[in-house]
C-alpha positions as CSV (number, residue, x, y, z in Angstrom):
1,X,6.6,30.7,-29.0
2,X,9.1,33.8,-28.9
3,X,9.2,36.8,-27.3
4,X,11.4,39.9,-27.1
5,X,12.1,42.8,-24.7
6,X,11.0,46.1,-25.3
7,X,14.2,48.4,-25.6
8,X,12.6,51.1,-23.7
9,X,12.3,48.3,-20.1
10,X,15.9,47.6,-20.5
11,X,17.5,50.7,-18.5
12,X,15.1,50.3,-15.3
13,X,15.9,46.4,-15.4
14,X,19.4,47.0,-15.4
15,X,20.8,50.4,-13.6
16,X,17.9,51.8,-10.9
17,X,18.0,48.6,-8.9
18,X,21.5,50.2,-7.8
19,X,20.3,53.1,-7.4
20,X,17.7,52.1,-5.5
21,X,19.6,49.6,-2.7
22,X,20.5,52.1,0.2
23,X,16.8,53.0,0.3
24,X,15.1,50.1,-0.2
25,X,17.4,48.1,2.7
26,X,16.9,50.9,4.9
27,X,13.3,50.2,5.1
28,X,13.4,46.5,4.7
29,X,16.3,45.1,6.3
30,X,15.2,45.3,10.2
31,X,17.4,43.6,13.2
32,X,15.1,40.5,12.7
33,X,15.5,40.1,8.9
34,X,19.2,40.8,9.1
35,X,19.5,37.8,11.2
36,X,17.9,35.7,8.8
37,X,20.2,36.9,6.1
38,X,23.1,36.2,8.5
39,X,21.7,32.3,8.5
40,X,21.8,31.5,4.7
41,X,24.9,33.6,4.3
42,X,26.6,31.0,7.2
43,X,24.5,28.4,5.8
44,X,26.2,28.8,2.3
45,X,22.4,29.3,1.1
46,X,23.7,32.8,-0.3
47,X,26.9,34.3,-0.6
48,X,25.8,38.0,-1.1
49,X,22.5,40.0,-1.1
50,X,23.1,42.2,-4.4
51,X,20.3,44.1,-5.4
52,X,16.8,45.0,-5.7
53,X,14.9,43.4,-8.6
54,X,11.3,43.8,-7.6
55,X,9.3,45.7,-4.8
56,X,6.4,46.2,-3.9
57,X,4.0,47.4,-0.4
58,X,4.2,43.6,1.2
59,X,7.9,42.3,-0.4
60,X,10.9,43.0,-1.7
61,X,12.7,40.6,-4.1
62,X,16.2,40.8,-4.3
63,X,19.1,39.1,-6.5
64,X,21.3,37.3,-4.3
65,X,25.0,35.8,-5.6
66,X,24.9,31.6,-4.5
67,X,27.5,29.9,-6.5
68,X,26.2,26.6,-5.3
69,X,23.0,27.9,-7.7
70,X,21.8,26.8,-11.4
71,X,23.6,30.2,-13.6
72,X,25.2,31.6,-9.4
73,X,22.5,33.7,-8.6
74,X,18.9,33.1,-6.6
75,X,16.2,35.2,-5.6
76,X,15.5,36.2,-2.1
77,X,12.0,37.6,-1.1
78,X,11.8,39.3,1.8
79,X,8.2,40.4,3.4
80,X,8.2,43.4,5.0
81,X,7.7,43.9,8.9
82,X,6.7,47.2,8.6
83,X,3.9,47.3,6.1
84,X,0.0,47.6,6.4
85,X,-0.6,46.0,3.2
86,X,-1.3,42.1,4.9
87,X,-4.2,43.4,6.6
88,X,-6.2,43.4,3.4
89,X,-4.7,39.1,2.6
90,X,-6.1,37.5,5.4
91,X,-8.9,36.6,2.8
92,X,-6.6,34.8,1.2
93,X,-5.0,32.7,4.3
94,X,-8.5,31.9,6.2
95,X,-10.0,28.6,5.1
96,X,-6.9,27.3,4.3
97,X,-6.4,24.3,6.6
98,X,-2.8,24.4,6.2
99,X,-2.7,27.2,8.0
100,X,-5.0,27.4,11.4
101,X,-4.8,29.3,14.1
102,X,-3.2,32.0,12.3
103,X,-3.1,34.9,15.1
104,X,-3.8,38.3,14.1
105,X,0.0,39.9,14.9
106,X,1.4,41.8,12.4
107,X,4.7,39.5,12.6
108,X,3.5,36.2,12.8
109,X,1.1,36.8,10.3
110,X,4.0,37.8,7.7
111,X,5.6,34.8,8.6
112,X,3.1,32.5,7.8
113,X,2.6,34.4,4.3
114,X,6.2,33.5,3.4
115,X,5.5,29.7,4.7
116,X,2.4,29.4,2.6
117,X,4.6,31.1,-0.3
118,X,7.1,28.2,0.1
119,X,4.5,25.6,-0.2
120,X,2.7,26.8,-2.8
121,X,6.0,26.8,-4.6
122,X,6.6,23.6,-3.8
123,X,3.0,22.6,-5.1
124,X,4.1,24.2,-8.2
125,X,6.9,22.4,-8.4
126,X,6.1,19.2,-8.1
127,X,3.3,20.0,-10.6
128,X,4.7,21.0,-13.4
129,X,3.9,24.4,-13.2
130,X,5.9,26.8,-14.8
131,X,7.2,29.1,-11.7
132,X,10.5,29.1,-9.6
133,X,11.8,26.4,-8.0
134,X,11.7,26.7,-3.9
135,X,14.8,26.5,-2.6
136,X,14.4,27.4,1.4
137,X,12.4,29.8,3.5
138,X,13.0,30.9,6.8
139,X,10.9,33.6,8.9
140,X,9.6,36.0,6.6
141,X,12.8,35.3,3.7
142,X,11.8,32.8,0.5
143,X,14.6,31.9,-1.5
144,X,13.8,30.6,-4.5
145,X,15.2,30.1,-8.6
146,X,16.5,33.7,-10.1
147,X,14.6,33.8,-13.5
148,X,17.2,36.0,-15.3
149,X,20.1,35.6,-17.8
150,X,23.1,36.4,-17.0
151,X,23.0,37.4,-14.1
152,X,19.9,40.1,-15.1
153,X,16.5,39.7,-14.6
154,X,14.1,38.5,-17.3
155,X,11.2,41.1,-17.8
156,X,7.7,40.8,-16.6
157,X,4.9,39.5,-19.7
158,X,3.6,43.1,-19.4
159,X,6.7,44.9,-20.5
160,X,7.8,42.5,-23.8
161,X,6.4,41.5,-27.2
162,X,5.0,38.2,-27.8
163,X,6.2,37.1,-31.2
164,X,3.5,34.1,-30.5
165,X,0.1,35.5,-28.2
166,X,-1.8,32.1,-29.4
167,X,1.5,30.0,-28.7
168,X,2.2,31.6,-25.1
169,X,-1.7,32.1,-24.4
170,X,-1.4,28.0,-24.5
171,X,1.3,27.9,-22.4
172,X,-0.1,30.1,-19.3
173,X,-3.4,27.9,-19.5
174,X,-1.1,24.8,-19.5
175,X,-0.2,25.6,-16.0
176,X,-3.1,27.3,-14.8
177,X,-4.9,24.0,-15.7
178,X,-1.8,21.9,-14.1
179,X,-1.9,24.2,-11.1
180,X,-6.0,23.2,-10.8
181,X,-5.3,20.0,-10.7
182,X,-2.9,20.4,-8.1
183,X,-5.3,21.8,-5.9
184,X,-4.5,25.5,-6.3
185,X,-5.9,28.6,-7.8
186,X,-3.4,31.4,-8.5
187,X,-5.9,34.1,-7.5
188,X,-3.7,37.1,-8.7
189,X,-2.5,36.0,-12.1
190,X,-1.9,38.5,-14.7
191,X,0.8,39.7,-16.9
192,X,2.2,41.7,-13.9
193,X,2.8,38.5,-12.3
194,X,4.4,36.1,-15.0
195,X,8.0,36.3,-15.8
196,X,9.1,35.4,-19.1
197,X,11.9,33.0,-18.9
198,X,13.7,31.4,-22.0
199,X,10.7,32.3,-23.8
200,X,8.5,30.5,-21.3
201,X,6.0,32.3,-19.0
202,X,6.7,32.1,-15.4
203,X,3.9,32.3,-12.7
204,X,5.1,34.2,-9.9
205,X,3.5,35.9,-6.5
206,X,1.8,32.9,-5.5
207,X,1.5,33.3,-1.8
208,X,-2.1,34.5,-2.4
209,X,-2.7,30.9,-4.3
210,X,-5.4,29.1,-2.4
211,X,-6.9,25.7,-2.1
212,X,-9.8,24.5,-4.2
213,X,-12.0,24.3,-1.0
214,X,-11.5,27.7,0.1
215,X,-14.8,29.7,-0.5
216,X,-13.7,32.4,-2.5
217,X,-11.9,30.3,-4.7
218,X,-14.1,30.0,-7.6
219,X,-14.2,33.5,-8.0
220,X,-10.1,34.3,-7.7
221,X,-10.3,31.3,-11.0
222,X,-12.9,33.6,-12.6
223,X,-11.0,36.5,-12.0
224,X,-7.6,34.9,-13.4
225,X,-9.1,33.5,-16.3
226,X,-10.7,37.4,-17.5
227,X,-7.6,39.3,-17.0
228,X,-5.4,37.0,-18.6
229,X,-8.1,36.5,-21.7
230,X,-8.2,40.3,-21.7
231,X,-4.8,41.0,-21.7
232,X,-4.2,38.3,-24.8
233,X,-7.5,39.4,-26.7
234,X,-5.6,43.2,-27.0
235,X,-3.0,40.9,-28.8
236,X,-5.3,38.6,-30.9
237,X,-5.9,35.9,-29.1
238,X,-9.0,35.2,-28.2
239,X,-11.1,32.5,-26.1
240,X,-14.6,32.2,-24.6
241,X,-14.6,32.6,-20.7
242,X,-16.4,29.8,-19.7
243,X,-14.8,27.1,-22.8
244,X,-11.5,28.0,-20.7
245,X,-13.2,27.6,-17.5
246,X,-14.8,24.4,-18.3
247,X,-11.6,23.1,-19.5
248,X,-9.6,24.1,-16.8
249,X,-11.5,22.3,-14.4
250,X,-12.0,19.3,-16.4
């Protein structure tokens, strides 16, 4: 398969993150989080936090310089304390026997998100899945691979051309089947949430992911399979729903 960027993402990828740091720490980087910075910078786990590379309501992701690192660099995802946004995932977290007795604090409850992030990475991992390598997690701060070249970061599926939709379209349901039989459903996968990587799509956001016994898991499969069907149909490649389905599970 081969993919390219499109010229017009470039500028945002490369020059707002700057831009954007003084704000973004000021609303992210609280006494508690510092102190968990100041850990893996002792540690030797990162050597600098850089800059922004992704944000959203629940996280930010951040570039962070670890010469010890595959290319120097690693990502840091830190969920935020002050946010509303988990009160809408406990959905995602209740039936999941790794994690009982989940109390309904604000805190704790973030803290556990990044824990079940972790594992699910590591599930991932040890897989096949195509999605960043865990590397530690500590309170509500995952570190994990830095999907970039160069020290940038590669661009989401949404915002390049696919060269190969059939080629890739393979690729995503390789992992999607390989994370299945590993026990997990995604539950948010679309091409907002895949990285492309060396020409390789990269699952990412998985702290949603949920066992195959949880009761809403069936429909989060559903829901992955349609949008990333849709999104690959608008490009000319098309499946059936339920032939993917069926052979998912298989």
């Amino acid at each position: 398969m081969s993919m390219k960027l499109s010229k017009k993402k470039r500028p945002s990828r490369e020059e707002k993150p700057f831009k954007a740091l003084p704000k973004i720490a000021e609303k992210v980087f609280d006494d508690k989080t510092v102190e968990v910075l100041v850990h893996l910078l002792n540690k030797g786990t990162i050597k600098s936090v850089d800059y922004p590379i992704a944000m959203g309501k629940e996280a930010v992701v951040f570039r962070c310089t670890a010469p010890r690192a595959p290319g120097g660099f690693v990502a840091a995802k830190v969920y935020r304390y002050e946010t509303t946004a988990f009160r809408s995932f406990r959905r995602y977290m209740e039936g999941d026997a790794r994690f009982t007795g989940m109390r309904n604090q604000l805190r704790p409850m973030i803290r556990e998100w990044a824990r079940k992030e972790y594992a699910n990475l590591r599930v991932c991992e040890a897989a096949g899945v195509l999605a960043p390598k865990p590397i530690a997690q500590r309170e509500n701060v995952v570190i994990m691979q830095f999907l970039g070249e160069g020290g940038v970061p590669c661009a989401k599926l949404v915002d390049v051309v696919v060269a190969d939709p059939a080629g890739t379209l393979d690729a995503v349901l390789d992992s999607m089947k390989k994370m299945y039989k590993a026990g997990l459903v995604h539950a948010d996968l679309s091409a907002y949430n895949i990285i492309v990587y060396k020409d390789k799509p990269y699952f990412i956001d998985v702290s949603q992911s949920v066992l195959l016994n949880h009761p809403l898991a069936r429909e989060f499969l559903e829901r992955d399979v349609e949008n990333i069907l849709k999104f690959f149909g608008k490009l000319g490649a098309k499946k059936e729903k339920e032939e993917v389905l069926e052979w998912i599970r298989k």
